[in-house]
C-alpha positions in Angstrom: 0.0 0.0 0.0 1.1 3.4 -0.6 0.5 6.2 1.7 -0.2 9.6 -0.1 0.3 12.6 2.3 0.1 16.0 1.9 1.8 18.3 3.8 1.8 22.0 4.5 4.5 24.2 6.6 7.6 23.4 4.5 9.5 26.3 5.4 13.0 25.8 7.8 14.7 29.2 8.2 15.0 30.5 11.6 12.2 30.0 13.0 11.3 27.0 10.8 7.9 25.4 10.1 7.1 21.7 11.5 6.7 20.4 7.8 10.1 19.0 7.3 10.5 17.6 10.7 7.1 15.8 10.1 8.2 14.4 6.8 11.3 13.2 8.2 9.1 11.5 10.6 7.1 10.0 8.0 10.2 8.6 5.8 12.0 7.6 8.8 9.6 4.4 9.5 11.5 1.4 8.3 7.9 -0.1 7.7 7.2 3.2 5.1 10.3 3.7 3.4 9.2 2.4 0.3 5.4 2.8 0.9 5.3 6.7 0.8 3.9 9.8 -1.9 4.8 12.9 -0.2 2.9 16.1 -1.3 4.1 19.0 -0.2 1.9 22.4 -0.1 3.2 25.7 0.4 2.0 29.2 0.3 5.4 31.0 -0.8 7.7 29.9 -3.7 11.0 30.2 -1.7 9.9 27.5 1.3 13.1 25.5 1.6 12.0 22.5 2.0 10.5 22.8 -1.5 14.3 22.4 -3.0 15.6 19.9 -0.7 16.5 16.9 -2.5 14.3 13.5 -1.7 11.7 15.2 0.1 8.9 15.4 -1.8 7.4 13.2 -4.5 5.4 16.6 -5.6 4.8 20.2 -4.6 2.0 22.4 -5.5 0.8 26.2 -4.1 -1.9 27.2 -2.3 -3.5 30.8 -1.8 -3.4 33.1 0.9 -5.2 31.3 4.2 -6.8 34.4 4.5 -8.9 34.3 1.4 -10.5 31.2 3.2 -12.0 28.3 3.6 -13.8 28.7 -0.1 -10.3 29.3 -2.0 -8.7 26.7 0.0 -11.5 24.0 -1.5 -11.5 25.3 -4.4 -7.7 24.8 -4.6 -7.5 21.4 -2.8 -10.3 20.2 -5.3 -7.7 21.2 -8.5 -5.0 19.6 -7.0 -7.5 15.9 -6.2 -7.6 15.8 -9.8 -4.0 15.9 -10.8 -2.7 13.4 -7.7 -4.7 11.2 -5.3 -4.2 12.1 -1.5 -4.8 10.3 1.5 -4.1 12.3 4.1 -3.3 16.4 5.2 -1.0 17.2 8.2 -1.5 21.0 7.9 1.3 22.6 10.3 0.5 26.4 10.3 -1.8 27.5 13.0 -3.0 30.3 10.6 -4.3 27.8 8.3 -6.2 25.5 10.8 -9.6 27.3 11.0 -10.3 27.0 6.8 -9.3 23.3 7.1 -11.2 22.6 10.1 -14.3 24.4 8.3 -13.4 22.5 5.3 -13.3 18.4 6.9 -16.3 17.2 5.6 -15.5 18.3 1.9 -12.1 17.5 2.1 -13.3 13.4 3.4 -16.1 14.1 0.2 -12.8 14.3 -1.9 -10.9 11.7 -0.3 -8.8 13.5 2.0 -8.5 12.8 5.4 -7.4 14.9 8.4 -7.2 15.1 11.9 -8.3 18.3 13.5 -9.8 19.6 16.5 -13.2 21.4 16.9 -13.1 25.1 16.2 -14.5 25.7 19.6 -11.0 23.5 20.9 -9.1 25.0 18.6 -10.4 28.5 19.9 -9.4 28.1 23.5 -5.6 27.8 21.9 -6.0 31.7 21.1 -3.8 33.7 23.2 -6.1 36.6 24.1 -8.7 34.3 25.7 -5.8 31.2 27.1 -5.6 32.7 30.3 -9.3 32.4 31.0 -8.9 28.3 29.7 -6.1 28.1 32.6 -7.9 30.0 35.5 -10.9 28.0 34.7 -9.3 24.4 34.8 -6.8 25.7 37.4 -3.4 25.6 34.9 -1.2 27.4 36.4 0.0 30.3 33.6 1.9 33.7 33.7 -0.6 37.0 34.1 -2.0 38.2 30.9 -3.7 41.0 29.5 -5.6 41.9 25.9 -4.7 45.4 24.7 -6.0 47.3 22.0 -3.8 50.3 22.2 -1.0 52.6 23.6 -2.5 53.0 26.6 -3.5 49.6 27.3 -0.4 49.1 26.8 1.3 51.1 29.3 -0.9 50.3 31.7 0.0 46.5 31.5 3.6 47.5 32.1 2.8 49.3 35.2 0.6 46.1 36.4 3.3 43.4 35.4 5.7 45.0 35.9 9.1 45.1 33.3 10.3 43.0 31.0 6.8 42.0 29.4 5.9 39.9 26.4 4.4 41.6 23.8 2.7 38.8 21.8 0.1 38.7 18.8 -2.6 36.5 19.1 -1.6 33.9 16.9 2.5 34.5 15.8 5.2 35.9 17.3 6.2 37.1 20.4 8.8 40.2 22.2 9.9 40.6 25.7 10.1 44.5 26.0 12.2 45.8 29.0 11.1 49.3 28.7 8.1 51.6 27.2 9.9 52.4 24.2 10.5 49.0 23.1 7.1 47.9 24.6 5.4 50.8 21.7 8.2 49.6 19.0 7.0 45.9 19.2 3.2 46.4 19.7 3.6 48.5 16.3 5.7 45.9 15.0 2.6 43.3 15.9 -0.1 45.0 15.5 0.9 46.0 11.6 1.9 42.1 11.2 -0.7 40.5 12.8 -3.6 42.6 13.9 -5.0 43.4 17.5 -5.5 42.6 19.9 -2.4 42.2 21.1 -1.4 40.0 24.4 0.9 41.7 27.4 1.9 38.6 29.4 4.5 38.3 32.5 7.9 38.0 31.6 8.8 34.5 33.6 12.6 33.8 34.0 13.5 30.4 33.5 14.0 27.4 31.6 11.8 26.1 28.6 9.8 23.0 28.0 8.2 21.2 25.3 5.6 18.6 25.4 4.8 17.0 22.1 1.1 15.2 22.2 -1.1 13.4 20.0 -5.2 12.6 20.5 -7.4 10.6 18.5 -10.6 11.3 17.8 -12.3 10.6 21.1 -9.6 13.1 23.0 -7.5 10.0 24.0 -3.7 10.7 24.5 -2.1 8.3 21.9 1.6 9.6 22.8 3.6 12.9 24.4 7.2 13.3 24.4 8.7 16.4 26.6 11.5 17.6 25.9 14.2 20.8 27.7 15.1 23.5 25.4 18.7 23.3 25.8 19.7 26.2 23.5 17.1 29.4 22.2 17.3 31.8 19.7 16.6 35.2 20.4 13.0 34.7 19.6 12.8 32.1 22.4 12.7 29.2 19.3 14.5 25.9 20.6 17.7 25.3 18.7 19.0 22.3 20.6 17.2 20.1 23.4 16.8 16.8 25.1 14.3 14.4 25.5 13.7 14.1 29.8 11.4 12.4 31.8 9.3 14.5 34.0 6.1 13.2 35.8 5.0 16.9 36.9 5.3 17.9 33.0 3.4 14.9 32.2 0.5 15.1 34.6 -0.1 18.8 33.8 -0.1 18.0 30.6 -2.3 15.5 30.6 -4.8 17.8 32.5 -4.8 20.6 29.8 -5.5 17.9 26.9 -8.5 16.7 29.1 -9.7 20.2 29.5 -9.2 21.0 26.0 -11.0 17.9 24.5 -8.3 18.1 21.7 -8.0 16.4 18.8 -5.1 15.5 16.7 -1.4 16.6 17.5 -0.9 19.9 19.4 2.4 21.3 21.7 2.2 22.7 24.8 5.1 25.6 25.6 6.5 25.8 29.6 8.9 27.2 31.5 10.3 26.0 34.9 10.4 29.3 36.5 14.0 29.9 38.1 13.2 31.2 41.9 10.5 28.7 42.6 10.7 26.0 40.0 7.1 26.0 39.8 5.8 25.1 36.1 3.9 27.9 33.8 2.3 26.7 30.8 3.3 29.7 28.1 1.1 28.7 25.4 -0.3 25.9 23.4 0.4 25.2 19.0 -2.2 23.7 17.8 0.3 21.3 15.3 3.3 19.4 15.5 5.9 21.0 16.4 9.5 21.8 14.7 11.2 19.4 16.5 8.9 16.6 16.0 11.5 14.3 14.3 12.8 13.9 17.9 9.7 12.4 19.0 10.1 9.7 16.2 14.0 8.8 17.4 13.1 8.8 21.2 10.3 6.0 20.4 7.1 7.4 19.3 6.6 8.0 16.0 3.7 10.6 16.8 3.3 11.3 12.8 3.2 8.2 11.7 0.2 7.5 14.0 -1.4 10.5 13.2 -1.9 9.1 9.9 -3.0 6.0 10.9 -5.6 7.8 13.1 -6.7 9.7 10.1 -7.3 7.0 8.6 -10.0 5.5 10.7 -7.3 3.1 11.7 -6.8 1.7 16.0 -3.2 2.7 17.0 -2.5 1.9 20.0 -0.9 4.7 22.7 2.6 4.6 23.6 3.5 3.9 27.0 7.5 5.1 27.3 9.6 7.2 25.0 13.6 7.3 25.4 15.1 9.9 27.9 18.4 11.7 26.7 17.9 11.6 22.6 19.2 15.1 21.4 17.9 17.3 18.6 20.5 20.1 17.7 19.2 22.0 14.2 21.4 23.4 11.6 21.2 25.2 8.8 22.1 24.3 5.4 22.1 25.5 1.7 19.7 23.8 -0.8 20.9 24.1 -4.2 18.9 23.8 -7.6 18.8 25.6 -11.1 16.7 28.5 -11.3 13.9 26.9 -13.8 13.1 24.7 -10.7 12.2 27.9 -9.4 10.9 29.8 -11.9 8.3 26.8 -12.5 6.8 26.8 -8.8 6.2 30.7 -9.5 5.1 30.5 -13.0 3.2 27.3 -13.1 2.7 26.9 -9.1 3.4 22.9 -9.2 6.3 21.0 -9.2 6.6 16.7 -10.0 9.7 14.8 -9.1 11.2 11.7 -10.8 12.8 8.5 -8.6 12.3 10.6 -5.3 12.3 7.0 -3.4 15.7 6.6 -4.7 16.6 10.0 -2.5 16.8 12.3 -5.9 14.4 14.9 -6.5 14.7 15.4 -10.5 11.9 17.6 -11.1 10.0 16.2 -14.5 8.7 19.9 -16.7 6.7 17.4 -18.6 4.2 16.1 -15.5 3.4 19.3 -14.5 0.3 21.4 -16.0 -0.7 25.0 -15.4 -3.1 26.1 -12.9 -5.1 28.3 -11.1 -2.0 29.5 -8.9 -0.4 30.8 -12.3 0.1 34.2 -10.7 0.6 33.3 -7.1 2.7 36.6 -5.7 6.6 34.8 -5.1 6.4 35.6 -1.5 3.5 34.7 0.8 2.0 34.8 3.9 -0.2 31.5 5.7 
């Protein structure tokens, strides 16, 4: 049997998207190695993982999330009738809401996916997470919504400085002083759109639990994992696999309370003074570092698929402790007409991927509807 999956977030920069690390995943089963049709969809030309060689079987655009669920159908219905897929792992959080409106078209067509309910997948939203936590007694760091200037300042006065500046959605700042604090809400607000979240700066060291649910809200497998080295953004660049029972139970508490479905991450820090645990946030997707969840023992993608599928998969029960992830960047090479066809004709089809070459074949792939699709894009 072969395994069609599509697969969205394909970007790996900085602050990289979880596609990569999910395909990784998928082609790093021994069982699937020669089992697997990897589609990848992206919303900007230059996502690297489009170039990287034995990655993808094909690669086609999609339009702005923004235009919605209608032009997201409408595109995922062109692309049904060039290639058959099975399943979507979508790994963006701003594309969740057209896919989750879109499921039951999506199964009409033949593709599966597993996503929570938009009322779960709501809770996740930054402006109203603090409310989730003081209702199901999750201990989190204070919080406030602000609309403006004002607002503003007078969450710096209550939490005192440095704050975090946060969009609802994307990205985050820790401001120590007024200035910075108006420099990044402008900096958010133009990105992103307000509200905007003030939160308590928390000192200490970050956590990362990697989960999985099926479809009844059953934990199928979580990983957690210490940030060993950040980036300025606070992304993980290195950590470690650890066991940690308080992690685990807490963790365990917010997937209960969310009724989730599908994977998600949950974000923590260990606070230095006390070492008592916040929970930071919650991504509604795998996240970048999921790879390591496959190498420590559970192969969370993999059963994601499965579960998509309609198929049992039985939860894991132990991961290994001490398995390292430390990312790196590298250069992907290719001619330009590789990338002057996925901005002219949108689509891309490789030859002998499963051999680990990505010759791209000009005669397999048709114009579309994504002809015009600006170079650079935003999810």
């Amino acid at each position: 049997m072969i395994y069609r999956i599509a697969v969205t977030g394909l970007n790996a920069t900085d602050d990289p998207n979880p596609g990569v690390a999910v395909i990784r995943s998928l082609r790093a089963d021994p069982e699937w190695q020669n089992s697997l049709h990897i589609v990848g969809l992206a919303y900007d030309a230059m996502d690297t993982g489009i170039y990287s060689d034995g990655l993808l079987d094909e690669v086609y655009m999609l339009p702005y999330a923004y235009q919605g669920e209608g032009a997201f159908l409408h595109r995922m219905r062109e692309i049904r009738q060039k290639t058959k897929i099975d399943v979507l792992i979508p790994n963006l959080d701003g594309e969740l809401l057209n896919i989750i409106r879109s499921e039951s078209l999506l199964n009409n067509i033949g593709i599966h996916v597993l996503v929570p309910s938009e009322s779960s997948l709501k809770m996740h939203y930054k402006n109203v997470l603090a409310d989730f936590c003081n209702a199901n007694g999750i201990p989190a760091p204070r919080t406030q919504v602000i609309y403006d200037y004002k607002q503003l300042e007078d969450a710096g006065r209550a939490l005192g400085y440095p704050f975090v500046v946060k969009g609802i959605l994307h990205e985050a700042h820790t401001a120590y002083s007024l200035q910075q604090a108006h420099a990044y809400f402008d900096h958010v607000k133009n990105r992103w759109g307000i509200p905007l979240i003030a939160q308590q700066y928390i000192s200490g060291e970050g956590r990362g639990v990697a989960a999985l649910c099926n479809r009844k809200s059953r934990v199928i497998g979580a990983v957690a994992m210490r940030k060993l080295v950040v980036t300025e953004a606070g992304k993980g660049w290195a950590g470690v696999t650890v066991a940690d029972k308080e992690i685990m139970a807490l963790s365990m508490k917010i997937l209960e309370g969310l009724k989730w479905v599908g994977p998600l991450e949950l974000e923590f820090v260990r606070e230095e003074k006390t070492g008592k645990l916040y929970l930071l946030e919650i991504n509604p997707r795998f996240p970048s570092w999921i790879y390591l969840t496959a190498r420590a023992g559970q192969n969370l993608v993999k059963s994601a698929v499965e579960l998509s599928l309609g198929k049992t998969v039985k939860p894991f029960t132990t991961y290994k402790e001490g398995v390292v992830f430390i990312r790196h960047a590298i250069d992907e090479i290719c001619d330009l007409e590789r990338l002057a066809q996925i901005v002219d004709k949108g689509e891309l089809v490789f030859k002998n991927n499963r051999k680990g070459t990505s010759e791209w074949s000009k005669n397999e792939t048709s114009k579309s509807s994504t002809k015009n699709q600006p170079l650079l894009s935003t999810p």
